[in-house]
matplotlib code that plots the C-alpha trace (Angstrom):
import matplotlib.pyplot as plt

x = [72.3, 76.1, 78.1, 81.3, 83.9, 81.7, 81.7, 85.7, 86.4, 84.3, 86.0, 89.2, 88.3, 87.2, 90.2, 91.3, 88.6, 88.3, 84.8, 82.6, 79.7, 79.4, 76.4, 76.5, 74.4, 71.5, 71.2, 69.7, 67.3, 66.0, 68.5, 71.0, 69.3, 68.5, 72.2, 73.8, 71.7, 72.7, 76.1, 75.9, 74.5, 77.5, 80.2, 78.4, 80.6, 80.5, 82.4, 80.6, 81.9, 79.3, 81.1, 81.1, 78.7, 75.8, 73.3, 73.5, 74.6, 75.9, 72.9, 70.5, 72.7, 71.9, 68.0, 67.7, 69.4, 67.8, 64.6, 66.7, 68.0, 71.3, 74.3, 75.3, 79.1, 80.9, 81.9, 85.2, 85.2, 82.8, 83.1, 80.7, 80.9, 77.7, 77.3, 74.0, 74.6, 73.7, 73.4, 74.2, 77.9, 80.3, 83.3, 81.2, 82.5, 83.3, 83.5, 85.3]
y = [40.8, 40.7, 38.8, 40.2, 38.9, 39.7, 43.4, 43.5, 42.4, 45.1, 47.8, 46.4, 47.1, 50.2, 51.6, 51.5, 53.9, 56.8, 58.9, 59.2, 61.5, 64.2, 65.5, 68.7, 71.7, 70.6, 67.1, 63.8, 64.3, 61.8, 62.6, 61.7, 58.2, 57.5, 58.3, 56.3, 53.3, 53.1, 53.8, 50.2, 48.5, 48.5, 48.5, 47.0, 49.2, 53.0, 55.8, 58.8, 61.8, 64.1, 68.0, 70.0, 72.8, 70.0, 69.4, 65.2, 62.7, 59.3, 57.8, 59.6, 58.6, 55.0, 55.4, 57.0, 54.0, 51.2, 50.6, 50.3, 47.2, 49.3, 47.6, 50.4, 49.0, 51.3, 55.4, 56.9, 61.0, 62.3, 59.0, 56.4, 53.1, 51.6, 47.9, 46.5, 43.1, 43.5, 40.7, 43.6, 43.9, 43.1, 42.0, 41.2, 40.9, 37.6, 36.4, 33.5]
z = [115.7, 115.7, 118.2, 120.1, 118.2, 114.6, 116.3, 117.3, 113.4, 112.0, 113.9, 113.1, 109.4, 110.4, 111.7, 107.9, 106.7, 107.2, 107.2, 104.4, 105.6, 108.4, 110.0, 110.7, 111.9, 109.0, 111.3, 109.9, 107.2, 105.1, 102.5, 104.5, 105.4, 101.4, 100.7, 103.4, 102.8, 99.5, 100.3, 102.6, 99.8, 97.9, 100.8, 104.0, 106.9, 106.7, 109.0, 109.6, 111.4, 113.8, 113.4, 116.1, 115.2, 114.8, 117.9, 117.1, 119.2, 118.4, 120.0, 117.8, 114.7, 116.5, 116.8, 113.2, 111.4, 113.9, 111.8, 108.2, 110.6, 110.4, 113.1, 115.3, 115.4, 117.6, 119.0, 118.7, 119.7, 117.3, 115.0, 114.4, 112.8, 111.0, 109.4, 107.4, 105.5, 102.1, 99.3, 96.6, 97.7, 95.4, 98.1, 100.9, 104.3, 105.3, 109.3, 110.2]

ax = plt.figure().add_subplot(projection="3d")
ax.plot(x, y, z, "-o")
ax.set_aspect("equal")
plt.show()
C-alpha cells in the first residue's frame, strides 16, 4: 500500500509519459494482463489509455490488475496510471 505523498510523486512522473497500451472494444483479456505485467517488470509505472469505442471503465481496469497486487495510481479522462514494485527494474523508482 502506497501512502499519499508516494501516490502524488508517482503521478508527477506520470505526467511525463505518455500511454503505452489502450483498451479498446476487444476489452481486458489475459493477453493484455501477461503483456502489461511484463511491461511493469522492467519500468514499475505504466499509462494506459481506455478508447472510446471500448465498454471498460477505469474501475474494471482497477479490479483486473488488483490481484497481480498492481497500485491503481490515479484517473485522468479516459487515462489511467498503474504502479507494481518490481525488483527486476533496472532504474527503479526511488521515494524520498
Amino acid at each position: 500500500m502506497l501512502t499519499t505523498k508516494q501516490k502524488v510523486y508517482l503521478r508527477s512522473l506520470a505526467q511525463k509519459i505518455k500511454p503505452t497500451f489502450q483498451i479498446g472494444k476487444e476489452g481486458l483479456s489475459d493477453n493484455f494482463k501477461t503483456d502489461v505485467l511484463n511491461y511493469l517488470n522492467k519500468h514499475e509505472l505504466i499509462k494506459i489509455s481506455i478508447l472510446q469505442n471500448s465498454m471498460i471503465e477505469a474501475d474494471d481496469v482497477k479490479e483486473f490488475f488488483e490481484e497481480e497486487g498492481v497500485e491503481f495510481i490515479q484517473k485522468i479522462g479516459r487515462c489511467i496510471v498503474l504502479y507494481m514494485k518490481s525488483i527486476d527494474c533496472k532504474n527503479p523508482i526511488e521515494f524520498n
